[in-house]
N, C-alpha and C positions, 0 to 999 in steps of 0.2 A: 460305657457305651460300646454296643458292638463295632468290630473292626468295620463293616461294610459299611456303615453308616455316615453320613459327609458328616462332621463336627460341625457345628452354629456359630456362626456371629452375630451378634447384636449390637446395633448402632441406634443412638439415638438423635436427633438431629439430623437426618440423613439426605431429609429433601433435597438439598443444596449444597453448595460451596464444598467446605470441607469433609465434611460427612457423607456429601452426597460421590468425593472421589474414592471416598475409602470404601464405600460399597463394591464400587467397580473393583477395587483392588482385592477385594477381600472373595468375593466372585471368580475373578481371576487364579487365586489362588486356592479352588475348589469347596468354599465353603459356602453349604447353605444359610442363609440372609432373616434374622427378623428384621425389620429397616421400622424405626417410629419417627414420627415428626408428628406435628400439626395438618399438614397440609396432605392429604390422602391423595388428590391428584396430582400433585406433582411426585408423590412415593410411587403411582401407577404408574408415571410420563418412566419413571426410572426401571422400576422393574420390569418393562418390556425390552429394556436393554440388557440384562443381567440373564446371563445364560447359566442358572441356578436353579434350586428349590429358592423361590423366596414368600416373606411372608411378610402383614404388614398390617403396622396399627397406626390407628391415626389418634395418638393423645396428643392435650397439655400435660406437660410434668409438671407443672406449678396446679394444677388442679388436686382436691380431694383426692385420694383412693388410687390416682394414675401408675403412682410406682406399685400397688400393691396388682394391679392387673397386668403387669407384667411378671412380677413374681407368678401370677395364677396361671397365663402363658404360659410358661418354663413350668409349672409343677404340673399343669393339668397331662399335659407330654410326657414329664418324668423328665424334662432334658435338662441337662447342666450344659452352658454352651463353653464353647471353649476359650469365644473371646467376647469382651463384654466392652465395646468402648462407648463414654462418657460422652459425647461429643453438643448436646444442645447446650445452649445461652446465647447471649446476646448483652450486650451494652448500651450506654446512653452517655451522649457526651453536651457537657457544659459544668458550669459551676455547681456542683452538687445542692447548693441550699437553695438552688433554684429549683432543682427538679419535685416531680409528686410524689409524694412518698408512696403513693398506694402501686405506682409503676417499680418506682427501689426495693418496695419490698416483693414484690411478684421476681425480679431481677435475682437478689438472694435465694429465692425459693427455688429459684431455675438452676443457678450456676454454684451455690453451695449444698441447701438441702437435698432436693432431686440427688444430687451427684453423690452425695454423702451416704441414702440408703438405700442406692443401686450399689455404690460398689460394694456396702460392706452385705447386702443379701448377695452378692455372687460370689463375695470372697467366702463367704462361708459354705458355700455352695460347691465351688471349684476346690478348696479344703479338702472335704471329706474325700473328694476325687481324685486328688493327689496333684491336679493340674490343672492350667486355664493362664487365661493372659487377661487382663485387665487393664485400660488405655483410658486417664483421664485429661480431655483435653483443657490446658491453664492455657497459656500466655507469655509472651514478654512483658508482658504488662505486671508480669507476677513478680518481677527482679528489682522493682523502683515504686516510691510513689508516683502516682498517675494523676495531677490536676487539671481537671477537666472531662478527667475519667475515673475520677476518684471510687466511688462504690463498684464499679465494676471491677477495674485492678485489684484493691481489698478482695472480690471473692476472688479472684482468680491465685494473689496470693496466698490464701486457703485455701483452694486446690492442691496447688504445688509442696505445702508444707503438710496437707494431710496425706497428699498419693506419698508421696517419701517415707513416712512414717507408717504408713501402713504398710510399703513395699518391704521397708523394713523389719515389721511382724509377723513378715509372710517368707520370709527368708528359711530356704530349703523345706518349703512346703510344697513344692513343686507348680505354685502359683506364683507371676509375677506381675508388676505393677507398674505401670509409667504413667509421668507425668510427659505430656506434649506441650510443650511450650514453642507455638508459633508464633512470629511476627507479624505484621500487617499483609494481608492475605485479600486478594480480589474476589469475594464473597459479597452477601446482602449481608456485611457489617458495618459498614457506614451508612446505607439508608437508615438499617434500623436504629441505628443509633444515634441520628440526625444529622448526619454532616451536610452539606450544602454541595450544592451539583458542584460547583467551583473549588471545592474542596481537595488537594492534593494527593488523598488516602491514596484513590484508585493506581496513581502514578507510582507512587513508591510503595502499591504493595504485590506481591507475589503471587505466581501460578499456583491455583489451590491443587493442582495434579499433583505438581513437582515439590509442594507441600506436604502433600498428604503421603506420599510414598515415603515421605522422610519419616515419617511420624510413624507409618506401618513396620516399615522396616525397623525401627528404635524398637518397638514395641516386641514384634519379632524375632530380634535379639534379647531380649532382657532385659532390656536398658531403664531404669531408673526415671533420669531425665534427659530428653531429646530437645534439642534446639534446632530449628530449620536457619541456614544459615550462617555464614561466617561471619558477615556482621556483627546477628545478632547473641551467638555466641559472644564475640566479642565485647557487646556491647554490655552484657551478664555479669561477665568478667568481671568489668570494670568498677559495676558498682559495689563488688566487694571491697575498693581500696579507697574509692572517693571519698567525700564528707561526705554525708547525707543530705546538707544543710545545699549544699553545689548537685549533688544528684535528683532531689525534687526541682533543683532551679533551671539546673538543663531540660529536664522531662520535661516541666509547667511551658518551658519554651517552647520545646517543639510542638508540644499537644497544641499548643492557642494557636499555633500556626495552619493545624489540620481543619478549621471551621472553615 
């Protein structure tokens, strides 16, 4: 890529919450913007605030063909962008043998598939190029069983165990790899996932700004895996030394308390 040129970021999920700060950030720090989500008018409401080159698609990534049309974005250009972050999913929360399968499986499509052959077409992408940064956002949810959030934590566990392993493949390739694992974050992730207006989320969860700057900056650096939080660091930690059998039974606690 010539010197003149602003280097790309590409976000996916970008309409809102978390995705939607990191656009700002990544604007900020002079890089022209694909932004994708769903919702095309609220990717407009955004990029009129974004004092950038931006550009923007409005897919599902659980639809047919979606990730291949953004591959065709980036080649019809010729661009490799420099940063490529992961950022769409969503969860659903209650007793998993309650839920509909046909919504579980659209859920994996989104938060493992999608995620699985984005990264590995930009890692191979950013490869050849000698460089790029790569940002898949997991979870805390990805350190513990999750009951009540069970299929959702599962993917985000895979996230986390495949960004590492890749990160890992990609070692002095001049491309890096993180895993974001944020905690409970003031987003449209409790509507969509059903929690009930009475529901506590909102209360105990965090500024998706002060979020997401943690996540950029991890990312930034080179970092592996990022946790927002001392806490939740902490709370990480922890379950490396518990039983298992005691670390689903506090989790299962607190999640039934989140309805």
């Amino acid at each position: 890529m010539p010197d003149h040129i602003q280097p790309l970021a590409v976000i996916t999920g970008a309409s809102s919450g978390i995705g939607r700060e990191l656009a700002k950030l990544a604007a900020q720090k002079g890089y022209r913007l694909l932004l994708i989500a769903r919702n095309m008018r609220a990717l407009e409401v955004l990029s009129r605030d974004l004092r950038t080159e931006t550009h923007l698609l409005a897919l599902d990534l659980t639809a047919a063909g979606a990730v291949d049309q953004i591959s065709s974005w980036l080649s019809d250009r010729q661009i490799v962008p420099e940063i490529f972050i992961n950022n769409a999913g969503f969860g659903a929360f209650g007793p998993a043998s309650d839920m509909d399968e046909a919504m579980l499986k659209k859920m994996i499509r989104l938060n493992v598939m999608a995620l699985t052959s984005l990264s590995l077409r930009m890692a191979r992408r950013m490869k050849r190029e000698g460089r790029g940064r790569i940002m898949n956002v997991a979870s805390t949810a990805a350190f513990q069983p999750c009951p009540y959030l069970g299929v959702y934590g599962a993917t985000k566990s895979y996230v986390l165990s495949f960004t590492e392993s890749l990160a890992e493949e990609l070692k002095g390739s001049g491309v890096t790899v993180t895993a974001f694992c944020p905690g409970p974050t003031r987003t449209q992730f409790g509507v969509t996932a059903g929690l009930s207006q009475e529901s506590p989320f909102d209360r105990l969860s965090a500024d998706p700004e002060r979020v997401a700057e943690t996540g950029f900056k991890g990312m930034m650096a080179g970092r592996v895996v990022v946790l927002d939080g001392a806490a939740n660091r902490f709370g990480a930690f922890m379950t490396r030394f518990l039983p298992r059998c005691l670390v689903r039974r506090i989790a299962g606690g607190m999640l039934a308390k989140l309805k």
